[in-house]
C-alpha atoms as an extended CHARMM CRD file, in Angstrom:
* protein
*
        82  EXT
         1         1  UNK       CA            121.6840000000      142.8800000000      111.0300000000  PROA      1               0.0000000000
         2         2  UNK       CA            119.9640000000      144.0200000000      107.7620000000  PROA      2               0.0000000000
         3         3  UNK       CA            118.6590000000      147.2790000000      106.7590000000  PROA      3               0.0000000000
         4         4  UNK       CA            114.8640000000      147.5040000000      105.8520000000  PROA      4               0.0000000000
         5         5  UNK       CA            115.2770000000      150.9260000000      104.8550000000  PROA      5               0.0000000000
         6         6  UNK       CA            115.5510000000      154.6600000000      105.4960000000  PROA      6               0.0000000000
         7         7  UNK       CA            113.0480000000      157.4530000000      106.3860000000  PROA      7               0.0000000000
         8         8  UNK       CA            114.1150000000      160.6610000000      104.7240000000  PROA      8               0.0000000000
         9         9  UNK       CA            113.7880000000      163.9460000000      107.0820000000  PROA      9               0.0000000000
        10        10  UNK       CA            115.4260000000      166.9670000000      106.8280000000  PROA      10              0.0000000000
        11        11  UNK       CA            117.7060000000      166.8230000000      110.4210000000  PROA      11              0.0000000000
        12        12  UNK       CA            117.1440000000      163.1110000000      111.3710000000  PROA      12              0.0000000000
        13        13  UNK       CA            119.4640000000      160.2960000000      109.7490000000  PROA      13              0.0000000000
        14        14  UNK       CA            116.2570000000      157.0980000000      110.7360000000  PROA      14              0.0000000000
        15        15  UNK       CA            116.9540000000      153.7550000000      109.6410000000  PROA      15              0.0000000000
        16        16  UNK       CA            115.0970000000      150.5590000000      110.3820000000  PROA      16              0.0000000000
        17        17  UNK       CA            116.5330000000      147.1270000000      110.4990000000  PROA      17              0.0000000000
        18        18  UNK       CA            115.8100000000      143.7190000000      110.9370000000  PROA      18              0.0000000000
        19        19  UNK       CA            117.6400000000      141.8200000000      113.5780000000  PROA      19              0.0000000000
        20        20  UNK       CA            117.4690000000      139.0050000000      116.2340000000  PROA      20              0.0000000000
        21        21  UNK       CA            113.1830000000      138.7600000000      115.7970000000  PROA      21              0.0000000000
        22        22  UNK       CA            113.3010000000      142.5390000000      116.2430000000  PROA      22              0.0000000000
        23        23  UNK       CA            112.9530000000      145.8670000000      114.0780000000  PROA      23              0.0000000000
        24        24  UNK       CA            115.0530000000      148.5910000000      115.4300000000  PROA      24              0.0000000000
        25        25  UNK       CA            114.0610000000      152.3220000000      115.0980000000  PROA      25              0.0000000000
        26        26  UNK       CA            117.4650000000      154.3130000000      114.8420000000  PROA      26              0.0000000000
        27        27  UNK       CA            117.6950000000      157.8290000000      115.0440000000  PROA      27              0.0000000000
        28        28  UNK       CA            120.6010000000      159.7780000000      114.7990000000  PROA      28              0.0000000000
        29        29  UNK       CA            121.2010000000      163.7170000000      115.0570000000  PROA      29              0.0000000000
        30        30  UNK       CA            125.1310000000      164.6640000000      114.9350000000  PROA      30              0.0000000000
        31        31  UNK       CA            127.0780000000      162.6900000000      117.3850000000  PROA      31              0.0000000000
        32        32  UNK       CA            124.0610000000      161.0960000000      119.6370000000  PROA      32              0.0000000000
        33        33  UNK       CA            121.6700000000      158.6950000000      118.2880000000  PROA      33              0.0000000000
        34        34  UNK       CA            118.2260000000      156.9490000000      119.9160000000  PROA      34              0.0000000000
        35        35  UNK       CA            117.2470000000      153.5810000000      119.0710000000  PROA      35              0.0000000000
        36        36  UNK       CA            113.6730000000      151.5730000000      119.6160000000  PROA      36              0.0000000000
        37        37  UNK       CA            113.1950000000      147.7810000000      119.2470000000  PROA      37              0.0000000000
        38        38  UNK       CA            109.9710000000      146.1240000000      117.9660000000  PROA      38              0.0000000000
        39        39  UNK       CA            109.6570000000      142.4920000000      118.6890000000  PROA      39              0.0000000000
        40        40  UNK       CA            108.9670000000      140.9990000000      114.9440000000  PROA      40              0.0000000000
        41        41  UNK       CA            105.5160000000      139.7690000000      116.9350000000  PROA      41              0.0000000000
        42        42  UNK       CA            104.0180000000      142.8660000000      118.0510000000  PROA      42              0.0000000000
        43        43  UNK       CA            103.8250000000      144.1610000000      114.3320000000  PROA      43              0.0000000000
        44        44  UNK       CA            102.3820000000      142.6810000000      111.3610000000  PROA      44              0.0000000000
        45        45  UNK       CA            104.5230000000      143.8010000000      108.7840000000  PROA      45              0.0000000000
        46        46  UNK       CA            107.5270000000      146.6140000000      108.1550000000  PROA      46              0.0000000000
        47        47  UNK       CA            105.1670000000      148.9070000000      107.0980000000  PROA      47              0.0000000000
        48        48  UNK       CA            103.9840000000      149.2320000000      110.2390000000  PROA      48              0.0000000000
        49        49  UNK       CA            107.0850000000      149.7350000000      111.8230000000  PROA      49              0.0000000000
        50        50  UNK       CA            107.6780000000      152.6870000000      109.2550000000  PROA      50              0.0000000000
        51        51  UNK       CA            103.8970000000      153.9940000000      110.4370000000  PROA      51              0.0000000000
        52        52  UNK       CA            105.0870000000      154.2270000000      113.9380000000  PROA      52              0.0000000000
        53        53  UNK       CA            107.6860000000      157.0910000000      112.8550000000  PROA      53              0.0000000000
        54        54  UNK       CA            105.1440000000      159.5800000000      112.7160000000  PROA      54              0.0000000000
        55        55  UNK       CA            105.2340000000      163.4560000000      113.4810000000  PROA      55              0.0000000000
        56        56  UNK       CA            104.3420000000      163.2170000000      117.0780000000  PROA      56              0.0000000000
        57        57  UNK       CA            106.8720000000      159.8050000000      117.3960000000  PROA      57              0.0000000000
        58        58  UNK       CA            109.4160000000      162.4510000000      116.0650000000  PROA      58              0.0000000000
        59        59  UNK       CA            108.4320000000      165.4980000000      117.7500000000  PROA      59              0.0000000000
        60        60  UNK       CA            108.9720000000      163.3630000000      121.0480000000  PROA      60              0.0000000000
        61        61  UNK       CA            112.6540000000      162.1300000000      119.6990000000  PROA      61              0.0000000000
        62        62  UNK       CA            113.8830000000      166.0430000000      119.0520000000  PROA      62              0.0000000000
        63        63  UNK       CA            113.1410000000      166.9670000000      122.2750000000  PROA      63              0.0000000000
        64        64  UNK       CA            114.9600000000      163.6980000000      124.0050000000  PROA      64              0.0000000000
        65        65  UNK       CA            117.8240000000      164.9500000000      121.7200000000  PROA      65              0.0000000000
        66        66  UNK       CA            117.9060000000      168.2390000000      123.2240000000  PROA      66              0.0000000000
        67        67  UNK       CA            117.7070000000      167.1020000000      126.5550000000  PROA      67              0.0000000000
        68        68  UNK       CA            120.4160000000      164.8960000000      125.4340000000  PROA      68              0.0000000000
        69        69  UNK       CA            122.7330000000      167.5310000000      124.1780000000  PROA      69              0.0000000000
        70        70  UNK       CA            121.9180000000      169.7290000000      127.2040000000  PROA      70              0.0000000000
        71        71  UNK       CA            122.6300000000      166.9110000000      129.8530000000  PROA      71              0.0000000000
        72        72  UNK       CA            126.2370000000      166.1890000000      128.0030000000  PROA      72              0.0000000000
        73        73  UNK       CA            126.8550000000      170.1660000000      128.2530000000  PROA      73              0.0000000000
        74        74  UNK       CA            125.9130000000      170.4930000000      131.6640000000  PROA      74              0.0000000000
        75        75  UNK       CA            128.2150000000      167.5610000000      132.1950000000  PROA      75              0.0000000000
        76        76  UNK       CA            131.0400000000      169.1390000000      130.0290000000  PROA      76              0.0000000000
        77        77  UNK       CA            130.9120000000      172.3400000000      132.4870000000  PROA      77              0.0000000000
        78        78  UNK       CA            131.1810000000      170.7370000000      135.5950000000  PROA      78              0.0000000000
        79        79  UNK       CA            133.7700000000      168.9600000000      134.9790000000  PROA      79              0.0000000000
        80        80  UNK       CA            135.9890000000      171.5030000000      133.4410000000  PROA      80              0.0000000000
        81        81  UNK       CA            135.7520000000      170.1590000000      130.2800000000  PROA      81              0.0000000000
        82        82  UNK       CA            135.5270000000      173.3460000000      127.9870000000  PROA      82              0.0000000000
């Protein structure tokens, strides 16, 4: 797997990579993380990929996160976990 690069944001560690004919889109906030895959043919270059992080791509992901963090609380408390 290689590393294309980073996209900086203030609470969002996003880094792209190359691997197996595919970009992947992973985002990570604290201990859960999302990732995407491209197919290398559905995009002409890795700019592209990069253009597909935009605000709304990353509004969408913040939310999921939430929901995220909620479901594994939720979880946590019925099961006696706390």
């Amino acid at each position: 797997m290689r590393v294309v690069g980073e996209i900086p944001h203030p609470q969002l560690k996003i880094t792209i990579f190359n691997w197996n004919n595919r970009y992947l889109i992973k985002l990570e906030a604290g201990s859960f993380e999302q990732t995407f895959k491209v197919s290398e043919f559905d995009v002409t270059s890795e700019e592209e990929v990069r253009n597909m992080v935009d605000s709304e791509f990353l509004k969408e992901a913040e939310a999921r996160f939430n929901d995220m963090s909620q479901s594994l609380q939720k979880s946590q408390q019925r099961n006696n976990l706390f």
